[in-house]
C-alpha positions as CSV (number, residue, x, y, z in Angstrom):
1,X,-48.4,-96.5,-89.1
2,X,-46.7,-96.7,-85.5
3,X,-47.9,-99.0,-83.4
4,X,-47.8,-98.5,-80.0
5,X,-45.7,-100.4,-77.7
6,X,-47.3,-101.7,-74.8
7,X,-44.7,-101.9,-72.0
8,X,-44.3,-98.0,-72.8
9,X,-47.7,-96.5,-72.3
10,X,-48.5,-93.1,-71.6
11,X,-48.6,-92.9,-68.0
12,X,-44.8,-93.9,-68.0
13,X,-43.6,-91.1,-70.1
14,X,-45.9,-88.5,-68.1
15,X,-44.7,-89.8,-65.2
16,X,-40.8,-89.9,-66.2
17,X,-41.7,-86.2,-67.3
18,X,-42.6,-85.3,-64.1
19,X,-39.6,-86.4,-62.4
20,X,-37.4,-85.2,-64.9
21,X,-37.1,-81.4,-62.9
22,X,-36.5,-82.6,-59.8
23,X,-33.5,-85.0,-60.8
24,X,-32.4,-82.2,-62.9
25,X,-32.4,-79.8,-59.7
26,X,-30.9,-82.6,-57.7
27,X,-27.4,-82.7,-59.9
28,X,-27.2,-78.8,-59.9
29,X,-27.7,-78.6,-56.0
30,X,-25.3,-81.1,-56.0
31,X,-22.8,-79.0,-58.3
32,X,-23.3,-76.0,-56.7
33,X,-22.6,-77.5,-53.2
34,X,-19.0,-78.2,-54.3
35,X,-18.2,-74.6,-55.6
36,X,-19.6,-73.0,-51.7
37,X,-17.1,-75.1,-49.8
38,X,-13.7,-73.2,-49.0
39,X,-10.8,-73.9,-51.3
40,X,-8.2,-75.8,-50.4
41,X,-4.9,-74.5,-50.2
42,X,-2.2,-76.6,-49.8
43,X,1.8,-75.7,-49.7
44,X,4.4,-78.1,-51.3
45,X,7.9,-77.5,-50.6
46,X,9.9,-78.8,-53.4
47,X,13.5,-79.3,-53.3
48,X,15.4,-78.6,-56.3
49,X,19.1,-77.6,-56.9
50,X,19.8,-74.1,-57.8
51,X,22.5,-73.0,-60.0
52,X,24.4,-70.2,-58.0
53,X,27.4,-68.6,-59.3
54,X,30.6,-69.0,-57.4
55,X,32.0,-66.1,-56.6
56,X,35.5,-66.6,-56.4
57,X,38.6,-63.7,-56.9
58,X,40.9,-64.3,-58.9
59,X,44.4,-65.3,-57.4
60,X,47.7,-63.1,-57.1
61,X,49.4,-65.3,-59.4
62,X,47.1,-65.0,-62.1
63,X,48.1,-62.2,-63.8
64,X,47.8,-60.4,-67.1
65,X,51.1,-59.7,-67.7
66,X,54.1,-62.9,-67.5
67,X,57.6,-63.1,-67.4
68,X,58.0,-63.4,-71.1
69,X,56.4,-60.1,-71.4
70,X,58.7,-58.0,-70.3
71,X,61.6,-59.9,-72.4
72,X,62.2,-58.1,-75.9
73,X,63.6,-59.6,-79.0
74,X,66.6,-58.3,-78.7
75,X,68.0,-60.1,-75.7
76,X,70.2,-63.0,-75.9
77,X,68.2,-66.6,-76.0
78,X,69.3,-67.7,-72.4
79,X,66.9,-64.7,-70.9
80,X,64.4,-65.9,-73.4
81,X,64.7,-69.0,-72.0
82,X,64.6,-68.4,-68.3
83,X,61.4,-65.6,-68.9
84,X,60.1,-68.8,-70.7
85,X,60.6,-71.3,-68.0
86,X,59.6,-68.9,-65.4
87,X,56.3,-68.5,-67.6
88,X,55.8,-71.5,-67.1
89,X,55.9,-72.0,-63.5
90,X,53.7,-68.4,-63.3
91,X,51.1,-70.5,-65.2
92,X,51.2,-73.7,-63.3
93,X,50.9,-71.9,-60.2
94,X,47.7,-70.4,-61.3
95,X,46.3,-73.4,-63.1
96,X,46.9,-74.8,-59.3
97,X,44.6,-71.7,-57.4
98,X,42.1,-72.1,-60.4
99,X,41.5,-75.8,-59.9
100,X,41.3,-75.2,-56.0
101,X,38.8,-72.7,-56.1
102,X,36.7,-74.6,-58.9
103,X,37.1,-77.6,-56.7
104,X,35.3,-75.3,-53.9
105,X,32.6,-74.1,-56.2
106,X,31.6,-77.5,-57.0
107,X,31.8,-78.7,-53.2
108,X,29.2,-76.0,-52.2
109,X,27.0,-77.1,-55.4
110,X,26.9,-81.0,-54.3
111,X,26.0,-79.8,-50.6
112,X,22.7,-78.2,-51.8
């Protein structure tokens, strides 16, 4: 058997019922009112660092073809020798542009 409880009667559930709609319609008005207003738009400018290559030419002294490259094995050691040494300054001088002009890549990168 179910008993009845006496602080809920039935004119507090009709009347509850009743109201029910009109809250319901309240919340969905109040939904709806947010999706009529005009978006928002908002621009952000956001600083980030972009990789650019550095276009750089490659200098005079950097060449595909060296000293010792034009020496055959038939000459006498001491031309060997000098074509070797003079190799050897070909390629420093190079390594010297090279380093110069990765220097000034890396200068423009920092300044971004």
């Amino acid at each position: 058997m179910i008993r009845s409880n006496p602080v809920y009667s039935r004119s507090t559930s009709s009347r509850f019922n009743r109201r029910l709609p009109a809250h319901l319609a309240l919340v969905f008005a109040t939904l709806l009112t947010g999706c009529a207003g005009k978006p928002v738009i908002q621009t952000q400018v956001i600083e980030k660092p972009v990789a650019v290559p550095c276009l750089v030419d490659t200098p005079s002294e950097c060449k595909s073809a060296y000293a010792i490259d034009r020496v055959s094995i038939k000459d006498d050691p001491l031309t060997i020798n000098r074509a070797l040494r003079t190799e050897i300054e070909e390629r420093s001088a190079c390594e010297v542009k090279l380093l110069a002009a990765l220097r000034g890549c890396k200068k423009g990168m920092r300044s971004m």
